[in-house]
NUSE-500699 format. One record per residue (C-alpha): residue in one letter; residue number from 1; x, y, z. Coordinates in steps of 0.05 Angstrom, whole numbers. Example, Ala and Ser with C-alpha at 12.3 -4.5 7.8 and 13.67 -1.06 7.14 Angstrom:
# NUSE-500699
[rec a 1 [246 -90 156]]
[rec s 2 [273 -21 143]]
***
This chain:
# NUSE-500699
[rec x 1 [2104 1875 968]]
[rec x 2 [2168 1837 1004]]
[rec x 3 [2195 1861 1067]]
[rec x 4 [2265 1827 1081]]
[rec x 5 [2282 1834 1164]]
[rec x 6 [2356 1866 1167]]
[rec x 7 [2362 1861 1240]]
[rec x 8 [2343 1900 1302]]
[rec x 9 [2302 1954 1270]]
[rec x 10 [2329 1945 1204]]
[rec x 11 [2283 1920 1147]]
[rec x 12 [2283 1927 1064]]
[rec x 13 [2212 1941 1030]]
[rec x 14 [2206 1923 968]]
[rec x 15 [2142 1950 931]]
[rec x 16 [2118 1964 861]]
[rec x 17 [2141 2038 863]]
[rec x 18 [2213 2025 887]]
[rec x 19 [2252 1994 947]]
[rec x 20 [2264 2030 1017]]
[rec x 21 [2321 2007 1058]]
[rec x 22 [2292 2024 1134]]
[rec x 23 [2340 2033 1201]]
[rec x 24 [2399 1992 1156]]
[rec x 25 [2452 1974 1228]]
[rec x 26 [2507 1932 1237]]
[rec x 27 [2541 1962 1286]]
[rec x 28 [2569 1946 1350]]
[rec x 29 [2528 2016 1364]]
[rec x 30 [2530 2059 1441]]
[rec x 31 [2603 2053 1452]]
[rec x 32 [2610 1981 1425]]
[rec x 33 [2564 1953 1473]]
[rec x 34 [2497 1943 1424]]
[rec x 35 [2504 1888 1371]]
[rec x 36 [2446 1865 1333]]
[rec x 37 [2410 1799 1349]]
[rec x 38 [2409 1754 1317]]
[rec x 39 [2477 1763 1279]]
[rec x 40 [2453 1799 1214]]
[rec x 41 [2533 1794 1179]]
[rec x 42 [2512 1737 1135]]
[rec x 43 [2460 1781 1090]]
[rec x 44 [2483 1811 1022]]
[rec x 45 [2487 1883 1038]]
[rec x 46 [2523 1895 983]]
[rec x 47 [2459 1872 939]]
[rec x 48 [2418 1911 987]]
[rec x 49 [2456 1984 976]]
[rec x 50 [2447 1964 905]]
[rec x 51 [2376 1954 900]]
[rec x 52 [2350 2002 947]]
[rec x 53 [2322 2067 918]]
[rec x 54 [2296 2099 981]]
[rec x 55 [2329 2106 1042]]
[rec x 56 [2287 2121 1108]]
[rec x 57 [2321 2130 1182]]
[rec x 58 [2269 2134 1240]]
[rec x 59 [2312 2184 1283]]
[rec x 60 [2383 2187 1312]]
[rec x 61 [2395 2133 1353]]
[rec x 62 [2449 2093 1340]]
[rec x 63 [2427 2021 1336]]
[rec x 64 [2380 2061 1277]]
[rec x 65 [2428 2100 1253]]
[rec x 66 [2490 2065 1232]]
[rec x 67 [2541 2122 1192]]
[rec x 68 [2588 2065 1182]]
[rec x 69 [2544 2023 1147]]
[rec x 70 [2511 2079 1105]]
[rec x 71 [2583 2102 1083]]
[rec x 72 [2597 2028 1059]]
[rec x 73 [2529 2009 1030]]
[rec x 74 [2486 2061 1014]]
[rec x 75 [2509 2101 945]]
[rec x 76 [2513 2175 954]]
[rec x 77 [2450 2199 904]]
[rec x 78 [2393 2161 942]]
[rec x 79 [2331 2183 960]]
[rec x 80 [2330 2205 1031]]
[rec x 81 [2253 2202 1065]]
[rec x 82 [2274 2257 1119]]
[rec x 83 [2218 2258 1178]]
[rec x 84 [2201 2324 1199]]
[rec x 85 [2230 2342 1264]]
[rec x 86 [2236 2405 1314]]
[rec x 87 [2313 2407 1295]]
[rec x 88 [2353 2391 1238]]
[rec x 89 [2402 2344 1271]]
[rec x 90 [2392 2275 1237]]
[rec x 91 [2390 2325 1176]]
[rec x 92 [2464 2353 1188]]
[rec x 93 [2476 2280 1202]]
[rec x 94 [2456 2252 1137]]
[rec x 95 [2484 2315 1101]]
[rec x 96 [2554 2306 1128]]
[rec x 97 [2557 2237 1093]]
[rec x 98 [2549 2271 1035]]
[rec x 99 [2474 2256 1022]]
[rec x 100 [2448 2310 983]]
[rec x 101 [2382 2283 954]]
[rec x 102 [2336 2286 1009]]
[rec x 103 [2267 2295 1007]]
[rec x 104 [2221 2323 1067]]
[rec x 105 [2168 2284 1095]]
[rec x 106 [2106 2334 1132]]
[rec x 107 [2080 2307 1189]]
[rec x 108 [2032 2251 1171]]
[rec x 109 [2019 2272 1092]]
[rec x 110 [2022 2220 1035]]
[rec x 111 [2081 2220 987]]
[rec x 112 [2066 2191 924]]
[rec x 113 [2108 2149 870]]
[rec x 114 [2062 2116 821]]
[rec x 115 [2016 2074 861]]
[rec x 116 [2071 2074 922]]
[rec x 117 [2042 2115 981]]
[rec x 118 [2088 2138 1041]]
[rec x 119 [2072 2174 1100]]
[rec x 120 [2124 2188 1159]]
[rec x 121 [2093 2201 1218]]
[rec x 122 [2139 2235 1273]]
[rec x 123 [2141 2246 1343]]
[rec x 124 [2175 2307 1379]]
[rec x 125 [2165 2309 1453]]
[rec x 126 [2225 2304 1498]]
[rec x 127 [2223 2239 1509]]
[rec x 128 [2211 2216 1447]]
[rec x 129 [2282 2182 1428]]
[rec x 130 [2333 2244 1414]]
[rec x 131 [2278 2293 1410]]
[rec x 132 [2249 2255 1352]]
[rec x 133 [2218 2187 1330]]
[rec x 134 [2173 2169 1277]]
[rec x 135 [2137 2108 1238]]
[rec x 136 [2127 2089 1171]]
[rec x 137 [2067 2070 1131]]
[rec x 138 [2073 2045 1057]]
[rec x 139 [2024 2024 1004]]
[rec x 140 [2034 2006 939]]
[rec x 141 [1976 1981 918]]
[rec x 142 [1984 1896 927]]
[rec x 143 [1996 1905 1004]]
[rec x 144 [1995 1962 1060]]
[rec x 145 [2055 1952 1125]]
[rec x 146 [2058 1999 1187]]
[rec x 147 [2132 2005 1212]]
[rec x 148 [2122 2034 1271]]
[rec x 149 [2200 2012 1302]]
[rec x 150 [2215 2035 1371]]
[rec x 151 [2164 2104 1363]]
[rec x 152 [2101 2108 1412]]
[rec x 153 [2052 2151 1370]]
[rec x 154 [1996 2187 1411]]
[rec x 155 [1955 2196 1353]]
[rec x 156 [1931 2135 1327]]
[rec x 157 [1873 2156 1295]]
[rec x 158 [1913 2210 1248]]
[rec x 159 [1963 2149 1242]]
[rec x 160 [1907 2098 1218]]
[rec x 161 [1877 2146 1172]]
[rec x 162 [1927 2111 1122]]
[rec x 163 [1894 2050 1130]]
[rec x 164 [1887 1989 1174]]
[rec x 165 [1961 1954 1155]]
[rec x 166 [1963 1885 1132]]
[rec x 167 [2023 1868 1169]]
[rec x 168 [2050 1908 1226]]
[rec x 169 [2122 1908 1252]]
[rec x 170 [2132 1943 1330]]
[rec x 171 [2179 1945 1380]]
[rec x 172 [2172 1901 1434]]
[rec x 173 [2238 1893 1470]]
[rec x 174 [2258 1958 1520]]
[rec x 175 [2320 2009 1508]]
[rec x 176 [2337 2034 1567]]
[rec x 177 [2393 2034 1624]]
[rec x 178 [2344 2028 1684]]
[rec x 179 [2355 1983 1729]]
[rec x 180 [2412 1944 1706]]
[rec x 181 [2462 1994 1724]]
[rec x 182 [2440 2028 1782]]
[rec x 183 [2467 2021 1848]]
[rec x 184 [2417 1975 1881]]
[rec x 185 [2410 1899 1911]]
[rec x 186 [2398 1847 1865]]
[rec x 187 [2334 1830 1888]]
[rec x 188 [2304 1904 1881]]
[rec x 189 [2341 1898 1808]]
[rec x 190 [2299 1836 1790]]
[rec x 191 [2241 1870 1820]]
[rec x 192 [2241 1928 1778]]
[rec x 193 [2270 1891 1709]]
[rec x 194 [2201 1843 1716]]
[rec x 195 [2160 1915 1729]]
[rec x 196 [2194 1940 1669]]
[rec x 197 [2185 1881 1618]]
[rec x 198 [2111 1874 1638]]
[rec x 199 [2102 1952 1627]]
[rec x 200 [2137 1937 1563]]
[rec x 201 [2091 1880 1541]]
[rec x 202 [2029 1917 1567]]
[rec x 203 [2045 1976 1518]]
[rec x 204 [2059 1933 1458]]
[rec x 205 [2002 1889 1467]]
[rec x 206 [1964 1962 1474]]
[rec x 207 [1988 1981 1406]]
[rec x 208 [1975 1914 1374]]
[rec x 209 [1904 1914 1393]]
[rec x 210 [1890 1995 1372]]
[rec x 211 [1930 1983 1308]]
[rec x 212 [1889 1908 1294]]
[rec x 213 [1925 1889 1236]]
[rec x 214 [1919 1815 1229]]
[rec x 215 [1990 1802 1228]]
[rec x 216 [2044 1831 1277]]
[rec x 217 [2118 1822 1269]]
[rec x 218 [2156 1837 1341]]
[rec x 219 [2224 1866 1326]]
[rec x 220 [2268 1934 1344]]
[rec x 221 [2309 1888 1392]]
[rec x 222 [2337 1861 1443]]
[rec x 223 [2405 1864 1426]]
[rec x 224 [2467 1825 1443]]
[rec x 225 [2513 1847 1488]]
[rec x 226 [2584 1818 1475]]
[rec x 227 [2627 1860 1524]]
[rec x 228 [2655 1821 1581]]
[rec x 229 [2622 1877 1627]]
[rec x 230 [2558 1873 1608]]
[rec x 231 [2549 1800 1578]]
[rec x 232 [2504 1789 1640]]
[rec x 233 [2454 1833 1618]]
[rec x 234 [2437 1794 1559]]
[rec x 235 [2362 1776 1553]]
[rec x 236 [2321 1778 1621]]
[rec x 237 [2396 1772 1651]]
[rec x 238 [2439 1721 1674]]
[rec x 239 [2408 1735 1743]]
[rec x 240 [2337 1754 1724]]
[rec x 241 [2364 1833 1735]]
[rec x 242 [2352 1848 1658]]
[rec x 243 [2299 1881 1620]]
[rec x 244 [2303 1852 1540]]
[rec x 245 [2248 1796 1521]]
[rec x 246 [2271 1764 1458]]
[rec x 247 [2222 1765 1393]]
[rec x 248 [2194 1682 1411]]
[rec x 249 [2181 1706 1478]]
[rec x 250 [2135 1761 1466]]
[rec x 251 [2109 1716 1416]]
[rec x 252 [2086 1669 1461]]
[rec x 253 [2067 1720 1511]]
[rec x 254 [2020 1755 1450]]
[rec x 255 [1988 1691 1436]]
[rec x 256 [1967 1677 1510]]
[rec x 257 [1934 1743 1508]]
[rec x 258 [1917 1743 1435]]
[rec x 259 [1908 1685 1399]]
[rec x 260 [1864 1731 1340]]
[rec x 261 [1929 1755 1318]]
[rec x 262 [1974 1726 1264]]
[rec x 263 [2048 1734 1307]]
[rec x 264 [2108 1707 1267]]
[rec x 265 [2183 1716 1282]]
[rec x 266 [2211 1775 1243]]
[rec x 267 [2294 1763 1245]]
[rec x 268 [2357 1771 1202]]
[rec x 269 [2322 1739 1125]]
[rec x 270 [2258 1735 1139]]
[rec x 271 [2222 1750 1080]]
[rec x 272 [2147 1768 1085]]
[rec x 273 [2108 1776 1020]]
[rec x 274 [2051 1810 1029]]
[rec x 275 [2001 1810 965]]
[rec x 276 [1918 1817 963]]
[rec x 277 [1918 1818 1044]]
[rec x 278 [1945 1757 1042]]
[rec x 279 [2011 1742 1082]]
[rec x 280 [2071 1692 1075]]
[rec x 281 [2137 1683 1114]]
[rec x 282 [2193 1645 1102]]
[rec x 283 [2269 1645 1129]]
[rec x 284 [2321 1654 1075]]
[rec x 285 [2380 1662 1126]]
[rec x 286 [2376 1623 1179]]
[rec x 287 [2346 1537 1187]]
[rec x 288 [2303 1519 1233]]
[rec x 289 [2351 1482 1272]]
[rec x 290 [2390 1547 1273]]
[rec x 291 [2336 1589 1299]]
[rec x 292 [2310 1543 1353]]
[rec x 293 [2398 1541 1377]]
[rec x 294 [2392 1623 1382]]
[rec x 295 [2329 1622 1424]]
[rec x 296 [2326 1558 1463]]
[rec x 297 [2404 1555 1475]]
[rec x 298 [2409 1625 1476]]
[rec x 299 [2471 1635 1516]]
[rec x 300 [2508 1586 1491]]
[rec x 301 [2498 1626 1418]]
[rec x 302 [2511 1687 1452]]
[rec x 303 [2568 1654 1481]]
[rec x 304 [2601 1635 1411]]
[rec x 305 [2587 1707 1391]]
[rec x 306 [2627 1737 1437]]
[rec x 307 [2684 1685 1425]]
[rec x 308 [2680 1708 1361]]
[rec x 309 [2669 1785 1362]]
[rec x 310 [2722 1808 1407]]
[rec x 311 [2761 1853 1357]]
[rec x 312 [2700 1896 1336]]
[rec x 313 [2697 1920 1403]]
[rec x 314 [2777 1934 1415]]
[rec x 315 [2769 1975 1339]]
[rec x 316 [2713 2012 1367]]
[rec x 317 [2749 2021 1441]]
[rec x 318 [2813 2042 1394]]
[rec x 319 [2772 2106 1361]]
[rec x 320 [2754 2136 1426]]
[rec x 321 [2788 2201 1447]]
[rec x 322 [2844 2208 1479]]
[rec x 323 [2830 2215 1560]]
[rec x 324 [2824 2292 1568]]
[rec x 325 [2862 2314 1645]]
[rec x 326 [2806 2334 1707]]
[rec x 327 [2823 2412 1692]]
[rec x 328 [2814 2417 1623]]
[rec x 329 [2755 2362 1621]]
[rec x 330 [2708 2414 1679]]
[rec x 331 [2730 2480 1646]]
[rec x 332 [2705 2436 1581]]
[rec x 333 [2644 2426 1607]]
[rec x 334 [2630 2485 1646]]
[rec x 335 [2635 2521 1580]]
[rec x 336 [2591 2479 1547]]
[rec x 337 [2532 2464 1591]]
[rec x 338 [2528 2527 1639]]
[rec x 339 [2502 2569 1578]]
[rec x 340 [2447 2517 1562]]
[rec x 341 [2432 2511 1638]]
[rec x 342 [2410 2588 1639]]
[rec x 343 [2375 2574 1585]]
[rec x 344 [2337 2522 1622]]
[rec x 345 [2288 2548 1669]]
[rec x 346 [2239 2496 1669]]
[rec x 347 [2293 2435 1667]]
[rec x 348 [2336 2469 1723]]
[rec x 349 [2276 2475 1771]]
[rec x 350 [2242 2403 1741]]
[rec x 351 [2325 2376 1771]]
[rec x 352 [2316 2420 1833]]
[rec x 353 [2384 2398 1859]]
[rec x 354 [2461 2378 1849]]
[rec x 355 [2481 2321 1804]]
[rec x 356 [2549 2294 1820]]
[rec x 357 [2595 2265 1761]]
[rec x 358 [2651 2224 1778]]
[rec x 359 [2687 2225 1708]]
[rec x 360 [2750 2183 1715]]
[rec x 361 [2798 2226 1763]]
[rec x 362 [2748 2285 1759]]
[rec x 363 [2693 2290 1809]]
[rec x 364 [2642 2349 1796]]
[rec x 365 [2571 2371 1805]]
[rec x 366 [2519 2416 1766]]
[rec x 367 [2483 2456 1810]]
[rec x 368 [2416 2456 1771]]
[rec x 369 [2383 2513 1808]]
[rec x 370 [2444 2560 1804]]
[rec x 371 [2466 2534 1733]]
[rec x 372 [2533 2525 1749]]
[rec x 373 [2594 2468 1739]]
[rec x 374 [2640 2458 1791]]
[rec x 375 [2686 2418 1826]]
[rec x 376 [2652 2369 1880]]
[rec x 377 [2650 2394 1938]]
[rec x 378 [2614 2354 1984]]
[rec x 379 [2545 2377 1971]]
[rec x 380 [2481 2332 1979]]
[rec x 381 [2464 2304 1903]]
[rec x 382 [2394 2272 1881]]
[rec x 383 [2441 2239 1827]]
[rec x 384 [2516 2211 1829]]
[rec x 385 [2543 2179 1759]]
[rec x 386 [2616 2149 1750]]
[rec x 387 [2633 2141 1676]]
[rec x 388 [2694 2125 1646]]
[rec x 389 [2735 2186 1626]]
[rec x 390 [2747 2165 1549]]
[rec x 391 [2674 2159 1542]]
[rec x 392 [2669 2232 1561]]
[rec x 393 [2727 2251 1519]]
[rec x 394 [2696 2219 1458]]
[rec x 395 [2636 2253 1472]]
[rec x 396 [2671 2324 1485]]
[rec x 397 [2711 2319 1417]]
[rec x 398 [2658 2289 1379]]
[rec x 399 [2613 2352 1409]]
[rec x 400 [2560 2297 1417]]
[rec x 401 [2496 2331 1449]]
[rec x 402 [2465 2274 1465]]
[rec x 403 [2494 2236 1527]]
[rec x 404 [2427 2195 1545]]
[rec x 405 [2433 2163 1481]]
[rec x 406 [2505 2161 1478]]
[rec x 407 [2538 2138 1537]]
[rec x 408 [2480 2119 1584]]
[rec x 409 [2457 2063 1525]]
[rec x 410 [2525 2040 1529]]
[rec x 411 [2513 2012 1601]]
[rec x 412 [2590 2026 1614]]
[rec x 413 [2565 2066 1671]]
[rec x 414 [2535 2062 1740]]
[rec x 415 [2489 2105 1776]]
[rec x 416 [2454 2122 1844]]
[rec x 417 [2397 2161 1862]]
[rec x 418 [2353 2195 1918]]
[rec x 419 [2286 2187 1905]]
[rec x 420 [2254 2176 1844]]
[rec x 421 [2266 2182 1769]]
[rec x 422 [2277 2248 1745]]
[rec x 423 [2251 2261 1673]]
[rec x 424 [2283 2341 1676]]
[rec x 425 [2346 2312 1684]]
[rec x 426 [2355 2257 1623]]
[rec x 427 [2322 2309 1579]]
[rec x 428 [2375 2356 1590]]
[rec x 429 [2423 2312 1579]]
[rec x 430 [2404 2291 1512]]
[rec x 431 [2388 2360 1493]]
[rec x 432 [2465 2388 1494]]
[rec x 433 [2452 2441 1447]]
[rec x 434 [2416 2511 1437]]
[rec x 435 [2366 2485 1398]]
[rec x 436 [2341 2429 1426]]
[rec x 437 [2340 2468 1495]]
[rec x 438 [2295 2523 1467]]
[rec x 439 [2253 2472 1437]]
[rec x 440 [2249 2441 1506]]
[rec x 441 [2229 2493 1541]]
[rec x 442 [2185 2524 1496]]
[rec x 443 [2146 2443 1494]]
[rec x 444 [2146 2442 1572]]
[rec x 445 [2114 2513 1575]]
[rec x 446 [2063 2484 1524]]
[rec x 447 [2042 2430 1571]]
[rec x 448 [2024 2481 1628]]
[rec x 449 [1966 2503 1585]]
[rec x 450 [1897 2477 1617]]
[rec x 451 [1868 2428 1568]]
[rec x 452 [1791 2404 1570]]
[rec x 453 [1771 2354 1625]]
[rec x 454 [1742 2286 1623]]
[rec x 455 [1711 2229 1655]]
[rec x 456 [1747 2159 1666]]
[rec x 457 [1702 2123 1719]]
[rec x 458 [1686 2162 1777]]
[rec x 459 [1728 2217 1771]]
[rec x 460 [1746 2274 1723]]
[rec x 461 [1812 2281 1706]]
[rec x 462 [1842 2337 1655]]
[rec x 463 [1845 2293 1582]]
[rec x 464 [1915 2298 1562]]
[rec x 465 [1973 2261 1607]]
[rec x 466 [2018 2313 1634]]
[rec x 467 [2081 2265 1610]]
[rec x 468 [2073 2268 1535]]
[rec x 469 [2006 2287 1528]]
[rec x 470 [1970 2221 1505]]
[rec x 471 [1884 2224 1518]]
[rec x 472 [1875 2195 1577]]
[rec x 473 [1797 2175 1570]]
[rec x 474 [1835 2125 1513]]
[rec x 475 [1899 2103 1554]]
[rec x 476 [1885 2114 1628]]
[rec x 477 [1850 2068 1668]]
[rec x 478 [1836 2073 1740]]
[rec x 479 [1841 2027 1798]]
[rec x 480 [1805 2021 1859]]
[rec x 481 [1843 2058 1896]]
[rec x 482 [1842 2119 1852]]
[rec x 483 [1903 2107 1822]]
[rec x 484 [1912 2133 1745]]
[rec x 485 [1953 2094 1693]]
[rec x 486 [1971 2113 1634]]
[rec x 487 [1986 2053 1587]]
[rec x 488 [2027 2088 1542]]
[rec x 489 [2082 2093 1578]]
[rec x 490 [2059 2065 1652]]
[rec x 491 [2073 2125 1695]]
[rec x 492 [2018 2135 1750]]
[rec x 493 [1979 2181 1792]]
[rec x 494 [1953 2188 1857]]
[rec x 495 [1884 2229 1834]]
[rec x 496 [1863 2241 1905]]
[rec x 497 [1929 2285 1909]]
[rec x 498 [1944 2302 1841]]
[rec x 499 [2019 2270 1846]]
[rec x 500 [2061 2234 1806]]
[rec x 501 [2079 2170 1824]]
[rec x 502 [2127 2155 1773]]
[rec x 503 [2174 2220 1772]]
[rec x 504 [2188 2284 1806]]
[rec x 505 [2141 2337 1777]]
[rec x 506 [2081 2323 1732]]
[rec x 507 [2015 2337 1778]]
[rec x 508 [1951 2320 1745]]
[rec x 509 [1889 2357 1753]]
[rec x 510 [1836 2301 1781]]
[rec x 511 [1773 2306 1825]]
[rec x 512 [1720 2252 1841]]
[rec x 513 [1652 2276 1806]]
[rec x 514 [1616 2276 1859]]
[rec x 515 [1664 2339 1884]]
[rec x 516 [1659 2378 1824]]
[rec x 517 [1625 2443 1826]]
[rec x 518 [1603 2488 1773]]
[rec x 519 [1674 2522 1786]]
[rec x 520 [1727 2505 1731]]
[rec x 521 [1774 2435 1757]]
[rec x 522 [1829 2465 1795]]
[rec x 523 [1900 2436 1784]]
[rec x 524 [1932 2392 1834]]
[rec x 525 [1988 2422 1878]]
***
């Protein structure tokens, strides 16, 4: 088995039973803001469209899902591994680029071509990318990989019934706006970027060490960002206010806490051969000297990107939608969302107040508890965005129901808040269409339902995390002063109250042992 790195996610598997082409991106993705990194132009894609026989997207996000590139590359009659989601949208997706000859993966069962094994294995909570993310796990007989991309399975143990990988390839750089473009001082920025890349480590190191393959290839990011506006946020950030660690860093971070594990640098060319549990790497597109200019002179390679890259991003600026005027953008919108908002029980009272949208020359609020659209009126708002109006116009004409993964990864947006995060919020804002809402609300009833309790320490605490339902007696640990964390995704809990200390919402049902009765565990208010 040979696995060739394409970039970002991007990788091509080549086993005895044919060739999958996995997360294939070029981009610039989000608005022209995402650009892969290192620069993966110089690899024969032609060669690679050619050669692949299988063709396997994770889920919908863009810097996974490249149309552009597909259209270009990938002939029309390929096989299409299709994970099994809640909805069919990367299904319409792939279908509308006239792929025809898909074949449907079920949740976490073997497909078989000669001695090639496959299993997808998908994840469908809300927060789970677009309502959907999944891994990979291939066999062919001479070597076993786990492509587990940006996805955060809660089920390892259904995961590793495949069998322990011999090399495993993870995310370990972050995707997310927070806190780069939020209205706050620099110094509570670098504060909270820091917060957020340790999270980040401490959940892929988490994964690495329940996974234990002996060989781990860190990849699924960062990317570059090129645009004037937001060449700043590049790596930790020009001024430290920046959340992406690079693939050497983590690597060096991994082998401080790690040394047991085999960590190699997975980029553009890398070619791993994997054969007998024995694994080999070398770099067929970039030198040495090359690789240590991208990582130890960093910005001055980013720097002769973006000399370089300017007119990708005026083509992609040049597709956007003409700028629809304030009236016709709200009545747009209000006929749009306010159906999906009375729809939304559980996400309207999860908001529990206005949201105000300044969108070029129109300034409006949603009024989450009354499911309405108006114009700004002066209300009080737990939430005030100002995006540019094209964005929104590209968005409305392209009918794009996904606007967390959309515009908000684009960065080309700023934000304030009172309080804290609000899950309820960015879910229904990536969930812009019937389906997905019913599916929403019909998963956030599910979570009400009163699962077993456990121990953890001193204290029993119901088993499964009321964010996305991981078992806490395998990723919570408590501190001393009765705080809960859950290492999956860090949020954390004050047991002695039951509250969230993460996000609005999301008690947990907790009492020290000592307390409990023969009652039943009440849950927290």
């Amino acid at each position: 088995m040979r696995i060739t790195g394409l970039g970002h996610a991007g990788m091509f598997i080549e086993t005895t039973g044919g060739n999958i082409i996995c997360d294939p991106v070029l981009g610039p993705s989000f608005y022209g803001s995402w650009f892969p990194f290192p620069d993966n132009r110089g690899l024969d894609w032609e060669k690679l469209g050619r050669e692949a026989d299988f063709l396997y997207i994770s889920h919908r996000h863009r810097d996974h899902f490249d149309p552009a590139l597909l259209e270009r590359y990938i002939r029309k009659d390929i096989e299409v591994l299709l994970p099994e989601y809640p909805t069919d949208d990367l299904e319409q997706d792939i279908r509308a680029l006239g792929y025809e000859n898909i074949t449907y993966a079920p949740a976490g069962e073997i497909i078989q071509r000669g001695e090639l094994k496959i299993m997808i294995t998908p994840l469908r909570a809300p927060s789970d990318g677009p309502i959907g993310d999944s891994s990979l796990s291939v066999d062919d007989g001479s070597g076993s990989v786990l492509n587990q991309n940006d996805s955060h399975p809660l089920d390892l143990e259904k995961l590793l019934k495949f069998g322990k990988p011999d090399a495993y390839f993870t995310q370990v750089s972050g995707a997310i706006w927070w806190p780069m473009v939020y209205d706050l001082p620099l110094d509570a920025k670098q504060n909270f970027a820091q917060l957020k890349r340790e999270a980040q480590n401490k959940r892929a190191m988490y994964y690495i060490e329940k996974v234990d393959a002996p060989h781990v290839f860190p990849m699924a990011g960062p990317p570059m960002f090129l645009r004037d506006d937001l060449f700043d946020f590049n790596g930790t950030g020009r001024n430290g206010e920046s959340i992406f660690t690079d693939q050497k860093q983590f690597l060096a971070h991994m082998k401080e806490l790690a040394p047991q594990y085999d960590g190699q640098l997975f980029i553009p060319g890398t070619v791993v051969t994997v054969e007998g549990g024995q694994v080999s790497t070398e770099q067929t597109l970039y030198t040495e000297a090359e690789i240590a200019h991208i990582f130890d002179e960093k910005w001055d390679y980013l720097e002769e990107q973006r000399a370089t890259r300017q007119q990708e991003i005026l083509d992609e600026e040049a597709s956007r939608a003409e700028v629809i005027p304030p009236a016709e953008m709200l009545e747009a919108i209000k006929s749009w969302w306010e159906p999906l908002l009375k729809k939304s029980r559980t996400i309207r009272l999860g908001v529990g107040g206005n949201v105000r949208f300044r969108i070029g020359e129109l300034d409006m609020v949603v009024d989450f508890p009354k499911a309405k659209v108006r114009e700004y009126a002066g209300e009080e708002c737990i939430y005030w965005y100002t995006i540019p109006a094209d964005l929104v116009s590209t968005n409305i004409r392209d009918r794009e129901i996904d606007w967390s993964n959309s515009i908000f990864l684009s960065m080309q947006f700023s934000v304030g808040r009172s309080g804290k995060f609000n899950e309820f919020l960015t879910t229904f804002l990536k969930c812009l269409s019937v389906d997905r809402i019913e599916y929403v609300e019909n998963w956030y009833q599910e979570q009400t339902d009163q699962t077993e309790d456990a121990e953890i320490g001193d204290w029993v605490v119901q088993r499964r995390c009321p964010h996305l339902r991981a078992d806490l007696t395998r990723t919570g640990k408590i501190d001393e002063d009765g705080v809960l964390t859950c290492s999956m995704h860090d949020w954390k809990w004050d047991l002695k109250t039951g509250k969230c200390l993460s996000t609005s919402g999301h008690p947990i049902r907790a009492a020290k042992i000592d307390d409990v009765t023969d009652d039943a565990l009440r849950p927290a208010v």
